[in-house]
C-alpha positions in Angstrom: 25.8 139.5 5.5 22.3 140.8 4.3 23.1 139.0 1.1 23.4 135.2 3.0 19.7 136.1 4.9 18.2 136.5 1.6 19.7 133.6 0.1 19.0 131.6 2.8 15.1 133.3 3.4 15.0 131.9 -0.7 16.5 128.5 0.4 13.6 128.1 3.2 11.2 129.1 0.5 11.9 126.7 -2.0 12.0 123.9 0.9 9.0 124.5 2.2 7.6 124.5 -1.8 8.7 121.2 -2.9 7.9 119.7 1.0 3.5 121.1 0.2 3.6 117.9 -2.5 0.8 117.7 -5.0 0.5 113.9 -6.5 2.4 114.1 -9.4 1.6 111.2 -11.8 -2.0 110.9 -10.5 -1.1 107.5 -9.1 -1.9 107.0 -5.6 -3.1 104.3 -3.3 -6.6 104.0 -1.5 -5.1 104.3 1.7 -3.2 107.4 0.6 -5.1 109.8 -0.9 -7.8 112.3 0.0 -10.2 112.1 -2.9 -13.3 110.5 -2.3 -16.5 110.6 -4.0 -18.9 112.5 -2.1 -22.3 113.1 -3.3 -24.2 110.8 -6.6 -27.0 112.1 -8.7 -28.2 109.0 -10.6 -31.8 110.6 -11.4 -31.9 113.3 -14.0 -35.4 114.9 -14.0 -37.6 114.0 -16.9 -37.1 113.7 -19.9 -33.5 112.9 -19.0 -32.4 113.1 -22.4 -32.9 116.7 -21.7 -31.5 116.9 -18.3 -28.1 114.9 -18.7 -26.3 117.3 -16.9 -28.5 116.6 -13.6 -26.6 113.1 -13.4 -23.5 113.7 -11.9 -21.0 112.2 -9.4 -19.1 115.0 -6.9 -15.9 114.0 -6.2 -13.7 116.0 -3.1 -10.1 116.7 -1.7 -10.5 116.6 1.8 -7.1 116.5 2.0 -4.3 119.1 2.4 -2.3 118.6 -1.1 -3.5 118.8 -4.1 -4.2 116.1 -5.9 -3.3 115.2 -10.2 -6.1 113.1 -11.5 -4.3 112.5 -14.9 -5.2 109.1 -16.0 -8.3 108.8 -13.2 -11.6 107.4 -14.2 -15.3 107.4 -12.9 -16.8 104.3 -14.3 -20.6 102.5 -14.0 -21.8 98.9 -13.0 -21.6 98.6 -17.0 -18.4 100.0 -17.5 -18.9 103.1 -19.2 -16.4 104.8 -18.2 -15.6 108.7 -17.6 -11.4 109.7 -17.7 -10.6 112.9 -16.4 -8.5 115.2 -18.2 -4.9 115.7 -19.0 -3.3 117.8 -15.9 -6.2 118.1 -13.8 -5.7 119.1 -10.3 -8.6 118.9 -7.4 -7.4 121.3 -5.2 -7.3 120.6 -1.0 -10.6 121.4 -0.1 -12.3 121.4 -3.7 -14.5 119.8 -5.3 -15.5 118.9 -8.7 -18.9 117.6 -10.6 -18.7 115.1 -12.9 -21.8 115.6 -15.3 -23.1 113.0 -17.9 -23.8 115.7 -20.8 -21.8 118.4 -22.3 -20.8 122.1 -21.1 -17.2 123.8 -20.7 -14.9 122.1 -18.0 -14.6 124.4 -15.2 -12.5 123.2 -12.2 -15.8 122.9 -10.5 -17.4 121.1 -13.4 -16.5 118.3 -15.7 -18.1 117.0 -18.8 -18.4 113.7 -20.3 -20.1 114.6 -23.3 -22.7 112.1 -23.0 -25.8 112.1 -25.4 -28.0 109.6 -23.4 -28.3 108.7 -20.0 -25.1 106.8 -18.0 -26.2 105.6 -14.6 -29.5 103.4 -14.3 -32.5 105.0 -12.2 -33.7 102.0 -10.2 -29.4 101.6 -8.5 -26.2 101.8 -10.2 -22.6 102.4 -8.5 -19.7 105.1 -9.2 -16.5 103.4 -8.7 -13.3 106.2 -9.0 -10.0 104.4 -9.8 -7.0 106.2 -9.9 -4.4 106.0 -13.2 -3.3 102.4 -12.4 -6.5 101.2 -12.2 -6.8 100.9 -8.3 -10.2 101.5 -6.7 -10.1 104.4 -4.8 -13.6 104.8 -4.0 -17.0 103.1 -4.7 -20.7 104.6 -4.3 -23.7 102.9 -4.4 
């Protein structure tokens, strides 16, 4: 008898597992996901050549899954666009920094590798599209 409680205690486990969903192929619609774009930093102090990393775009999962941004993108009013990495997951609750210059991608920060300046001082807009393409957000 003990033996059917544990298998079924395993059972419950496993249900409740595959029930707590994160997005799988990072391909989500507007009205379905969590991630939003937060907080813009389109002003890197002077010389900004020197100070890429002080342009940034924060994006957040207010949400309670997690969320695969495989195939995502942040992208400018010119189109220069930003991909996030292969099998990254924004935690619920998290956050993550997108900088324009280079570092070691943490799950709080991202790099794009950037050797000039993306986003234009005087107003520019971060638009997040998820892997099909499909604006998910849009700051000015």
């Amino acid at each position: 008898m003990v033996w059917i409680t544990k298998a079924c205690l395993g059972l419950a486990i496993l249900l409740v597992l595959l029930a707590s969903p994160v997005y799988g192929d990072g391909n989500v619609s507007s009205s379905e996901t969590p991630v939003r774009i937060s907080n813009v930093s389109f002003v890197a102090p002077s010389p900004e050549r020197a100070n890429l990393n002080e342009e940034w775009v924060k994006i957040e999962n207010i949400g309670k899954i997690d969320v695969d941004l495989t195939g995502w993108s942040i992208s400018d009013e010119q189109e220069h666009t930003y991909v996030f990495p292969d099998g990254f997951i924004l935690r619920s609750g998290a956050s993550v920094k997108v900088h324009t210059g280079t570092g070691n991608n943490t799950q709080e920060d991202l790099y794009w590798g950037r050797s000039v300046p993306v986003w234009n001082n005087d107003g520019d807009s971060a638009t997040l599209r998820d892997s099909s393409g499909s604006i998910i957000d849009s700051k000015p």
